[in-house]
C-alpha positions as CSV (number, residue, x, y, z in Angstrom):
1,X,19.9,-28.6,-31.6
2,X,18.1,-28.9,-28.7
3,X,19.9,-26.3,-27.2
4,X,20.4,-23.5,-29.6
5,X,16.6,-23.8,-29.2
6,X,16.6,-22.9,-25.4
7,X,19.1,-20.5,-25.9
8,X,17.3,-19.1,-28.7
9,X,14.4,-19.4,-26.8
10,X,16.2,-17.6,-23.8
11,X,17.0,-14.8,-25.7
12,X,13.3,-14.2,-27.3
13,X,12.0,-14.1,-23.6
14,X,13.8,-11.6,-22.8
15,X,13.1,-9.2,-25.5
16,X,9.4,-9.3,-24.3
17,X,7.8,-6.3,-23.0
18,X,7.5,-6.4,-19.4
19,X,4.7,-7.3,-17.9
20,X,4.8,-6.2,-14.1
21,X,2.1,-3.3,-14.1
22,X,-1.2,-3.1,-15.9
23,X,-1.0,0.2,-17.6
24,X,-4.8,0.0,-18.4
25,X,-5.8,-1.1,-14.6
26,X,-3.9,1.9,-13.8
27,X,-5.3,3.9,-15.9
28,X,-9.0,2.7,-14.2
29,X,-7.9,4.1,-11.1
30,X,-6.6,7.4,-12.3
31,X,-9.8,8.0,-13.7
32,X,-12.2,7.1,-10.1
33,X,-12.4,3.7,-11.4
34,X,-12.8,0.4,-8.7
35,X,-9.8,-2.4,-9.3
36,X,-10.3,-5.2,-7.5
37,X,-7.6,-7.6,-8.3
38,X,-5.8,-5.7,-10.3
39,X,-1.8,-5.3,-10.8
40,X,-1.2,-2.0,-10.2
41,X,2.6,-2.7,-8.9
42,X,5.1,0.9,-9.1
43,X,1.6,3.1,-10.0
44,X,1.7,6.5,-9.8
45,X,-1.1,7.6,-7.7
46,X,0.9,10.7,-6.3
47,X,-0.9,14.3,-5.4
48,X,-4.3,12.7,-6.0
49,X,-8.5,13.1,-5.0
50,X,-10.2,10.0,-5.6
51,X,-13.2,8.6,-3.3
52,X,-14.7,5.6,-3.0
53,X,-12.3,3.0,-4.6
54,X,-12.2,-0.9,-4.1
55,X,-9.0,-2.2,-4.9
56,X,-9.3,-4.9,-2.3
57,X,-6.6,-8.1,-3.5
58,X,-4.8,-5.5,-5.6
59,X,-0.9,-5.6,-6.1
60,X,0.1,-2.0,-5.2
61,X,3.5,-3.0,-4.3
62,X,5.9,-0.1,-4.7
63,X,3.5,2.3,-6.0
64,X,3.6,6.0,-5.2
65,X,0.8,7.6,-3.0
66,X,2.5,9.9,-1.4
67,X,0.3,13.4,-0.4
68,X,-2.9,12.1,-2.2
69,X,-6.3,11.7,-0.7
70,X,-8.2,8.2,-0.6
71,X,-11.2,8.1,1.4
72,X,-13.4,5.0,1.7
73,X,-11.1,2.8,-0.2
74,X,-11.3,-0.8,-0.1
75,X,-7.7,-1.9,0.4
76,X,-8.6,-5.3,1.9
77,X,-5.9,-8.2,1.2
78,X,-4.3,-5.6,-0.9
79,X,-0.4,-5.5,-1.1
80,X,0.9,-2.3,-0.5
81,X,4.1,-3.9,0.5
82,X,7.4,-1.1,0.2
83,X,4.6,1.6,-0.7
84,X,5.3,5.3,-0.6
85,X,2.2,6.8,1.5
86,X,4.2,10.3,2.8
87,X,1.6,12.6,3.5
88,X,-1.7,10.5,2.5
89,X,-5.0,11.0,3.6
90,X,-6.9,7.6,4.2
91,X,-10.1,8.4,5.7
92,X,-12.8,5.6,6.9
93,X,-10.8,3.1,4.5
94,X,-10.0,-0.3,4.8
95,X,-6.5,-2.1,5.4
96,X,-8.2,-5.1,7.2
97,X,-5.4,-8.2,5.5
98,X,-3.1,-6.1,4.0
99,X,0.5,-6.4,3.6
100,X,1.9,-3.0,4.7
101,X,5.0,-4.6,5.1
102,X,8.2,-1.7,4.7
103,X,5.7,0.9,3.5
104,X,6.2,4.4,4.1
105,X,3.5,6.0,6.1
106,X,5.5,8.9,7.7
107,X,3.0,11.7,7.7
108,X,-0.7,10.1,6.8
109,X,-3.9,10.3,8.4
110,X,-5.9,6.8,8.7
111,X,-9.0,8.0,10.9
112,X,-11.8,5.6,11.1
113,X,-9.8,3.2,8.8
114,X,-9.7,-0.4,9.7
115,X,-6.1,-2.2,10.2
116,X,-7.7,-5.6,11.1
117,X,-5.1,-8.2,10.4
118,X,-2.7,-6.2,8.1
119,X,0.8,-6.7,7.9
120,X,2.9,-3.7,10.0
121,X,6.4,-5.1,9.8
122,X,8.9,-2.8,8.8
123,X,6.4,0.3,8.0
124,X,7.9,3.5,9.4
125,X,4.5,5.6,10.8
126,X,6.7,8.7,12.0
127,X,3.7,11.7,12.4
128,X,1.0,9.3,11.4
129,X,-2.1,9.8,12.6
130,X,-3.7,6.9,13.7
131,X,-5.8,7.8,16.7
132,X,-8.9,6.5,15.3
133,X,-7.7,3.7,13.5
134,X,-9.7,0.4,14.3
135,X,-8.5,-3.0,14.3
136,X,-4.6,-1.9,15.2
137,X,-3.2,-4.6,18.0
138,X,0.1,-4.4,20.1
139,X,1.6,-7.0,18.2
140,X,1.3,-5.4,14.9
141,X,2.9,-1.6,15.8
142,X,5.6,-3.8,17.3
143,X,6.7,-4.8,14.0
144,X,6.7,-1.2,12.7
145,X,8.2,2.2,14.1
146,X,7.1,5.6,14.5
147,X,8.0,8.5,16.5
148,X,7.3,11.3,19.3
149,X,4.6,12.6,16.9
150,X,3.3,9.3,16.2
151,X,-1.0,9.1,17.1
152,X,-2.1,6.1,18.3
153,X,-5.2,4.5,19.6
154,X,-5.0,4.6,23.3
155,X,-3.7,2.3,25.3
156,X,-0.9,1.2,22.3
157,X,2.5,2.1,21.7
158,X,4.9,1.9,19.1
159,X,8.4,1.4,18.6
160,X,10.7,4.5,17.8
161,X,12.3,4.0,14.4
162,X,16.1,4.4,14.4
């Protein structure tokens, strides 16, 4: 009896709707909302203009933001892991603790934006402009790769992807 129930049970689990994004914390965003926190994992946040936006602790793991333009976001502790940022425009933001790990920068500007502590390894930043970035270290861009166009604060260098 006992287990027709887990089985039974099994089964009704997985009928359930899935619950890995927040369609309504997405929604906040979309619409010049702050987040903090929120589970906004696979968003689309693609060919966007939003300002001002704390999403700092956030789960944007695998969402699109490719050719968009954030300024001033809070992205602090965010995960942005495996993230699509071709082409995005990150001005005076934050990044300080973030997990960048295997996102796709190829592209983006980050002036003035703060990379204290954040997690490089495995981000491609082929073209990205980070000449004024604060906060970037040797050890992190050692983790990642980039390329002939790649704009770094002086003094550092970067791997070239392959």
């Amino acid at each position: 009896m006992l287990k027709h129930f887990l089985i039974a049970f099994a089964f009704a689990a997985l009928a359930l709707p899935s619950t890995a994004q927040n369609a309504g914390e997405i929604a906040k965003v979309l619409n010049g909302q702050s987040c903090p926190g929120c589970n906004l994992f696979q968003a689309d946040l693609a060919y966007l203009d939003i300002a001002n936006i704390n999403v700092s602790g956030a789960r944007l793991r695998q969402s699109d933001m490719q050719l968009s333009t954030f300024d001033n976001w809070n992205l602090r502790g965010t995960n942005l892991s495996v993230t699509n940022m071709f082409g995005v425009r990150f001005n005076s933001s934050n990044f300080s603790n973030a997990n960048l790990e295997s996102a796709t920068l190829v592209g983006g500007y980050f002036g003035s934006s703060n990379f204290s502590g954040a997690r490089l390894a495995g981000a491609n930043l082929s073209g990205a402009d980070l000449h004024l970035a604060r906060g970037l270290t040797q050890a992190q861009l050692s983790q990642a790769c980039g390329d002939q166009a790649t704009r770094l604060p002086a003094g550092l260098s970067i791997p070239r992807c392959g």
